[in-house]
C-alpha positions as CSV (number, residue, x, y, z in Angstrom):
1,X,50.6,12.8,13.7
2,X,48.6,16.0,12.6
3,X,47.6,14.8,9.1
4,X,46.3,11.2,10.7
5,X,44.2,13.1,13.1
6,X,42.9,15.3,10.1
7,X,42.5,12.0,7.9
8,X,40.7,10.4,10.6
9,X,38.5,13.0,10.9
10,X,37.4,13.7,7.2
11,X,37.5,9.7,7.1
12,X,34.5,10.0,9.8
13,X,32.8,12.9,9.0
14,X,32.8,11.1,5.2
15,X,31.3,8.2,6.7
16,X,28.5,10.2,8.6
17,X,27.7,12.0,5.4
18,X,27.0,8.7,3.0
19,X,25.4,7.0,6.0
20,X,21.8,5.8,5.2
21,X,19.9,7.5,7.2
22,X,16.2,8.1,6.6
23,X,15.6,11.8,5.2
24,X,12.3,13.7,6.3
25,X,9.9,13.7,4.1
26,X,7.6,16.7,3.1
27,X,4.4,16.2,2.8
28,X,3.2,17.4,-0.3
29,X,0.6,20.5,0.1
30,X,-2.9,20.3,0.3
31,X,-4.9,21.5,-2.3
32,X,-7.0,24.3,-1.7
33,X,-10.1,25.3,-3.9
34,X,-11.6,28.3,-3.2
35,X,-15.4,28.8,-4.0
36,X,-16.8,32.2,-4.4
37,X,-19.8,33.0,-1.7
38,X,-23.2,34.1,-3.2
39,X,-24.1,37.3,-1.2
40,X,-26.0,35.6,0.9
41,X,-23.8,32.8,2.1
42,X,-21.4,35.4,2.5
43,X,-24.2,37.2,5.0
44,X,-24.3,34.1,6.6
45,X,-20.5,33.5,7.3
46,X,-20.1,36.9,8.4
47,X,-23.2,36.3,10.8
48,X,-21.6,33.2,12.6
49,X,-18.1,34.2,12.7
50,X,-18.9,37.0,14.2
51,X,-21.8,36.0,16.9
52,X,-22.3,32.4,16.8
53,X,-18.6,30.9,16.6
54,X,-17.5,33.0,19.1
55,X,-18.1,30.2,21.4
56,X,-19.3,27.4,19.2
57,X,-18.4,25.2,16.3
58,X,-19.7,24.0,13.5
59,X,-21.5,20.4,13.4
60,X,-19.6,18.1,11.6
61,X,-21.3,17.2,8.1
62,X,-20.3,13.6,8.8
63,X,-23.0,13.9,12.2
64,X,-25.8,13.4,10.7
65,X,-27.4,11.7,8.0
66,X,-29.9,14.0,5.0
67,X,-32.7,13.5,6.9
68,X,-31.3,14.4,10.1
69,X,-29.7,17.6,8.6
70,X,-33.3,18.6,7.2
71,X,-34.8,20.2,10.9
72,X,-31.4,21.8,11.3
73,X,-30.4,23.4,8.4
């Protein structure tokens, strides 16, 4: 009676195991490219992290159009 208890049991953890059950999928990594900062850009991000976006964000360059950005930038 043991051994059919253990069969049935190896039977339906077997089953479980082969099942077809979707896996996760990983998303593959984004790819990050790093530019280097001219001093003055550098300046410049140093400048708004540290007093500027403290409370705000950035505009978004999708906002505005190239003439729209001129007055702002």
């Amino acid at each position: 009676m043991k051994t059919k208890v253990w069969l049935s049991a190896l039977a339906v953890v077997l089953l479980y195991a082969c099942s077809s059950t979707p896996k996760p999928t990983v998303a593959p990594e984004a790819t990050v490219v790093k530019k280097e900062l001219t001093p003055e850009l550098a300046e410049g991000k140093n400048l708004y992290e540290g007093s500027c976006g403290k409370c705000h964000q950035l505009y978004k360059p999708s906002s505005y159009n190239a003439e729209e950005w001129k007055p702002i930038v």
